[in-house]
C-alpha positions as CSV (number, residue, x, y, z in Angstrom):
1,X,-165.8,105.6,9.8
2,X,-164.7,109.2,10.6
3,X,-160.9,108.4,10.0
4,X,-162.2,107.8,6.4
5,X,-164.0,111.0,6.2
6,X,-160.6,113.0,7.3
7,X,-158.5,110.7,4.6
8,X,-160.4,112.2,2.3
9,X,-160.3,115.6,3.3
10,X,-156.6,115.4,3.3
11,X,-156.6,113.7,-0.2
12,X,-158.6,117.3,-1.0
13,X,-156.1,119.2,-0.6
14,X,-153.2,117.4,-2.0
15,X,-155.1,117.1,-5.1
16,X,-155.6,121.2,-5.0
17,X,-152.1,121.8,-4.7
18,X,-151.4,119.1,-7.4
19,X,-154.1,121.4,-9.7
20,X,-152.1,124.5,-8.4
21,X,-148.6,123.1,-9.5
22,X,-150.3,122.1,-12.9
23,X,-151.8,125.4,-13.1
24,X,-148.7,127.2,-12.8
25,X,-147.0,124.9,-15.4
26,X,-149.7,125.8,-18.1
27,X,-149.4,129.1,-17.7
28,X,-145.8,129.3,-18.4
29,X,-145.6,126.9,-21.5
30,X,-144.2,129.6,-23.6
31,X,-141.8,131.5,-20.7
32,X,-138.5,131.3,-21.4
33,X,-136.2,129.5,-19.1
34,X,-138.8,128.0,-17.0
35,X,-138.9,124.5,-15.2
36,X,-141.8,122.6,-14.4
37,X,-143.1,121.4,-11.1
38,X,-144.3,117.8,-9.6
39,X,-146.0,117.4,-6.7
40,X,-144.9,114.2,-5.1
41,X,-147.6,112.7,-2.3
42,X,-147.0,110.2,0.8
43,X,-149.1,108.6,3.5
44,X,-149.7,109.9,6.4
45,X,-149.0,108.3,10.2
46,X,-151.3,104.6,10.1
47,X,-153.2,103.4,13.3
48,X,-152.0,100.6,14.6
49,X,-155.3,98.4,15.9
50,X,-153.4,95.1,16.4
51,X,-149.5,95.2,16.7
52,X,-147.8,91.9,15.0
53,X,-147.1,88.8,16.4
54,X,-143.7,86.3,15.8
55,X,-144.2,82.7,15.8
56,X,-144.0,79.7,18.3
57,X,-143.4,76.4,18.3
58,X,-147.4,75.7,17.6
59,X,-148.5,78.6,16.4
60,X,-147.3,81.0,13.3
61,X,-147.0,84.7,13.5
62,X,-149.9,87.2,11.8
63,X,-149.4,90.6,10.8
64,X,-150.1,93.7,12.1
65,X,-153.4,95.5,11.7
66,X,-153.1,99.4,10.7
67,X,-155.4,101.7,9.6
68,X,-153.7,104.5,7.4
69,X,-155.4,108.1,8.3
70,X,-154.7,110.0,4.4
71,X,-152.2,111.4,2.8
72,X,-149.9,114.8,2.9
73,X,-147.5,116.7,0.8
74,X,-143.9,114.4,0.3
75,X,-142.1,117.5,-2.2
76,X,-143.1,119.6,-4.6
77,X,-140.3,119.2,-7.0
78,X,-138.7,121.4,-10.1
79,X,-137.8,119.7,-13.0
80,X,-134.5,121.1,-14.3
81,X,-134.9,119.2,-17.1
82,X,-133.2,121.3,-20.3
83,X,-135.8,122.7,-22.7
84,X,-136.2,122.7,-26.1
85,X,-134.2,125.8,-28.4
86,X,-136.3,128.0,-30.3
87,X,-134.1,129.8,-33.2
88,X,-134.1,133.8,-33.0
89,X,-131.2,134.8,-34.9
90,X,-130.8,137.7,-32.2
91,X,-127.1,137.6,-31.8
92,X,-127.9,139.3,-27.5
93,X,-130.6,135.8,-27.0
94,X,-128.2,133.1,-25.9
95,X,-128.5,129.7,-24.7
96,X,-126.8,127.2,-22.7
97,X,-126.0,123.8,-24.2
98,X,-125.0,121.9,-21.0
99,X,-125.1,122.2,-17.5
100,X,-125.2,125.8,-15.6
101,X,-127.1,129.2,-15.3
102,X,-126.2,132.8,-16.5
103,X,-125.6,134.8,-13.5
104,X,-127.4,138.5,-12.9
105,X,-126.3,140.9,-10.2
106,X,-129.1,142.5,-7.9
107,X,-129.4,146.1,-7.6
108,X,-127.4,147.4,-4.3
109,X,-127.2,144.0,-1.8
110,X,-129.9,142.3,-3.5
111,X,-127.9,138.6,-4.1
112,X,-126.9,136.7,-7.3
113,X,-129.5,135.8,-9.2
114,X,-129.9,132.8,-11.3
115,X,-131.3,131.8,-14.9
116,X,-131.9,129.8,-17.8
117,X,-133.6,132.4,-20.0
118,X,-130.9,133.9,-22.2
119,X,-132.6,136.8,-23.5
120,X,-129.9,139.8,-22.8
121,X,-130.4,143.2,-23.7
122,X,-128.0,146.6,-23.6
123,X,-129.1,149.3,-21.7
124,X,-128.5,153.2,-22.3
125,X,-124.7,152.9,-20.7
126,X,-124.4,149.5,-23.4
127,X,-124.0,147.1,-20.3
128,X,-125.6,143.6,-21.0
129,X,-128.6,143.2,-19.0
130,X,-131.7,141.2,-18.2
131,X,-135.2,142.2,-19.5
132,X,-135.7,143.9,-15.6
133,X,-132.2,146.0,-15.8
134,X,-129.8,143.0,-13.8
135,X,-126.7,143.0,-15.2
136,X,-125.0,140.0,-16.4
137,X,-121.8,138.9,-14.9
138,X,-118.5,138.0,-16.4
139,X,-116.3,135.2,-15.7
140,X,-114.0,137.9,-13.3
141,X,-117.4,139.0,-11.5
142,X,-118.1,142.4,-13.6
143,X,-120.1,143.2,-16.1
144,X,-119.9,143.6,-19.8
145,X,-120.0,146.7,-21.7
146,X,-120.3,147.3,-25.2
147,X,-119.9,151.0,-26.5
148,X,-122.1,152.6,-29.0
149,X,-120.1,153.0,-31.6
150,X,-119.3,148.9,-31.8
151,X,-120.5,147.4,-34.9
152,X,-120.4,143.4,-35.6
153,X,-121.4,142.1,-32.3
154,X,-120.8,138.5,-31.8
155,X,-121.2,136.1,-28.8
156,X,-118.2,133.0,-28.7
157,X,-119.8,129.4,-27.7
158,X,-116.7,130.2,-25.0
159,X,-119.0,133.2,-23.6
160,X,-116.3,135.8,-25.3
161,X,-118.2,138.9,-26.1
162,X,-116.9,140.3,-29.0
163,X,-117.6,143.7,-31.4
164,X,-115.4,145.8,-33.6
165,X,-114.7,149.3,-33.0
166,X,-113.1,151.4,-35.9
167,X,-110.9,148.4,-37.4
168,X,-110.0,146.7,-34.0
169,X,-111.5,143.4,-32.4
170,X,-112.3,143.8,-29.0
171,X,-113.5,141.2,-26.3
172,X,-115.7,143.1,-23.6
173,X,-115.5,140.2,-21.3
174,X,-116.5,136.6,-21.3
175,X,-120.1,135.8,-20.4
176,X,-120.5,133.5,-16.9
177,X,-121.7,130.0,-16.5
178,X,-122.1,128.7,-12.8
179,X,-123.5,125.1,-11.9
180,X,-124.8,124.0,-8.6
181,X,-124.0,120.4,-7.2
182,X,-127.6,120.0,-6.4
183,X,-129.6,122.5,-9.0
184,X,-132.9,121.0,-8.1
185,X,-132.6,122.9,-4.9
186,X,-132.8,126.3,-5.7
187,X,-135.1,128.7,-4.8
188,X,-137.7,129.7,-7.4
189,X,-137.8,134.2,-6.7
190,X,-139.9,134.7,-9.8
191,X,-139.0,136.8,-12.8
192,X,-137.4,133.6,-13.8
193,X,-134.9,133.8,-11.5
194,X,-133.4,131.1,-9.0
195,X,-131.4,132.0,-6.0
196,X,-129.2,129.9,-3.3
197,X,-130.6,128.1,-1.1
198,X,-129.5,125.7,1.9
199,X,-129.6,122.7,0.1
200,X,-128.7,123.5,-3.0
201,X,-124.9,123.9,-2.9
202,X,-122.4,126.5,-3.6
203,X,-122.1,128.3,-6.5
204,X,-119.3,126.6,-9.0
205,X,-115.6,127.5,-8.8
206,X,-115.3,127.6,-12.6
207,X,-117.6,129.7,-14.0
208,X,-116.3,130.0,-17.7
209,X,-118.2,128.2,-20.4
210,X,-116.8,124.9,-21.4
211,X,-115.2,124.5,-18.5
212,X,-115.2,122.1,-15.4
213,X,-118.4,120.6,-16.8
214,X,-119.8,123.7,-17.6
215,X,-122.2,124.6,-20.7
216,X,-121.6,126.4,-23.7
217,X,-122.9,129.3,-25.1
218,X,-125.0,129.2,-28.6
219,X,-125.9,132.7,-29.7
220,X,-129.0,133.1,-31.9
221,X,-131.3,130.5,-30.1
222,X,-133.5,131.0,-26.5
223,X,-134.3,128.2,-24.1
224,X,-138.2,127.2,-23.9
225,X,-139.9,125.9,-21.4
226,X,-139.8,122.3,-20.1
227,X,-143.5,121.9,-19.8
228,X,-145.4,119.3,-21.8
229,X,-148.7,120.1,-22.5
230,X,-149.7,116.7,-23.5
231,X,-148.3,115.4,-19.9
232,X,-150.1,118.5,-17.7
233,X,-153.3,117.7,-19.2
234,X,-152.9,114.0,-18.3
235,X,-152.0,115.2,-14.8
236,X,-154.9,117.6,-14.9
237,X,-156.9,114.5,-15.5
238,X,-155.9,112.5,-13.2
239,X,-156.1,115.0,-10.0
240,X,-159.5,115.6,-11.2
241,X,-160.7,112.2,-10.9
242,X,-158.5,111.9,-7.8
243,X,-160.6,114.9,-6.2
244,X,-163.5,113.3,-7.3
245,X,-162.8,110.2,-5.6
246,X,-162.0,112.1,-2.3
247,X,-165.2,114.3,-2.4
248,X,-167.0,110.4,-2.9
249,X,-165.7,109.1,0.4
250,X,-166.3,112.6,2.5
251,X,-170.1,112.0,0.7
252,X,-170.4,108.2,2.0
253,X,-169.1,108.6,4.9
254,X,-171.3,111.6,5.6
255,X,-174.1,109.3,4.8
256,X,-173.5,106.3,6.8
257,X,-173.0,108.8,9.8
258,X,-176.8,110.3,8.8
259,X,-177.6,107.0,8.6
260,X,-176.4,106.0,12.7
261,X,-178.8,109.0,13.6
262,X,-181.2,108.1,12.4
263,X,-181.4,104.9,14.0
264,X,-182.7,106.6,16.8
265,X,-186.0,108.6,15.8
């Protein structure tokens, strides 16, 4: 009777997280870029009361008894799912159609950062950067730079950054596209960034777009979010009622155990 009291305990808090998770996803419908979590349950270690039995020549074999004692975390998962593309007609917001993540240099020895939200921006020196000051990198590992007296500044679907100065074209570099063998694990850093992790594999060789599998760039549009609001609210739903049923047992069994002291008055 008490193993069902801490099932359902443990059931409580999986069913927080899973509110957390769907919390989270809510709140950034509209952010650019973003991907979706899943919280993903499993059972916990089950008590074995009678082990299993094999047959004999007069008698067949039974099953094993086990009591299972709740439930814990499995993963909690991001969906890397692509988005939908919301038109802008900003030639600087860019999107990747295909596979791959634009690349932004930390200040000093801060890492690579990673990113499906293609809004760029050009800062006072005319570098292409990231709404936070990171600068996008190039297919040879710079940066691009566009000079203040550019006019008709165009972005290829092969990265190519292009602009005309006086009567000349110019390419200021060629924007990067790196892919990860295993995408779904990197490391969420915030700020809509991703970063390496362990188990998500080493950056791509090829990094230009079209490439070795790599995406292409579409200037004028921006990558939504993955969420769907019609599937969170299901999920909200459902971890409700889940939490619900979890607070039931922790009440019963709380009130057959009032009910054993009682016997004794």
């Amino acid at each position: 009777m008490l193993r069902s009291m801490y099932s359902g305990i443990s059931g409580l808090k999986n069913f927080q997280t899973k509110l957390d998770v769907i919390g989270n996803n809510i709140a950034n419908v509209n952010t650019y870029g973003f991907k979706k979590g899943r919280v993903v349950f499993k059972d916990l270690i089950s008590q074995t009361v009678a082990g299993a039995s094999g047959p004999s020549e007069n008698l067949g074999g039974t099953n094993a008894k086990q009591v299972g004692l709740g439930s814990s975390l499995a993963a909690i998962d991001t969906n890397h799912e692509k988005g939908s593309n919301q038109t802008t007609g900003r030639t600087l917001d860019v999107v990747i159609a295909g596979d791959g993540y634009l690349s932004f240099k930390g200040a000093d020895d801060g890492g690579t950062f990673y990113t499906r939200a293609g809004n760029l921006y050009l800062d006072r020196d005319g570098t292409l950067v990231a709404t936070d000051g990171k600068k996008l990198q190039s297919s040879d590992g710079g940066t691009i730079t566009v000079p203040a007296d550019a006019t008709q500044l165009t972005i290829g679907q092969d990265g190519t950054v292009s602009y005309v100065q006086g009567e000349t074209l110019v390419e200021a570099g060629k924007i990067a596209v790196t892919r990860f063998s295993n995408p779904e694990g990197l490391t969420k850093v915030g700020s809509n960034y991703f970063q390496v992790s362990n188990n998500s594999g080493d950056p791509s060789d090829s990094v230009v777009p079209g490439e070795a599998g790599n995406g292409t760039i579409e200037s004028g549009f921006l990558e939504m979010s993955n969420v769907d609001l019609s599937e969170e609210f299901t999920e909200m739903i459902v971890a409700q009622r889940g939490f619900q049923a979890n607070s039931r047992i922790i009440t019963t069994s709380d009130e057959i155990l009032q009910e054993l002291v009682n016997l004794k008055r």
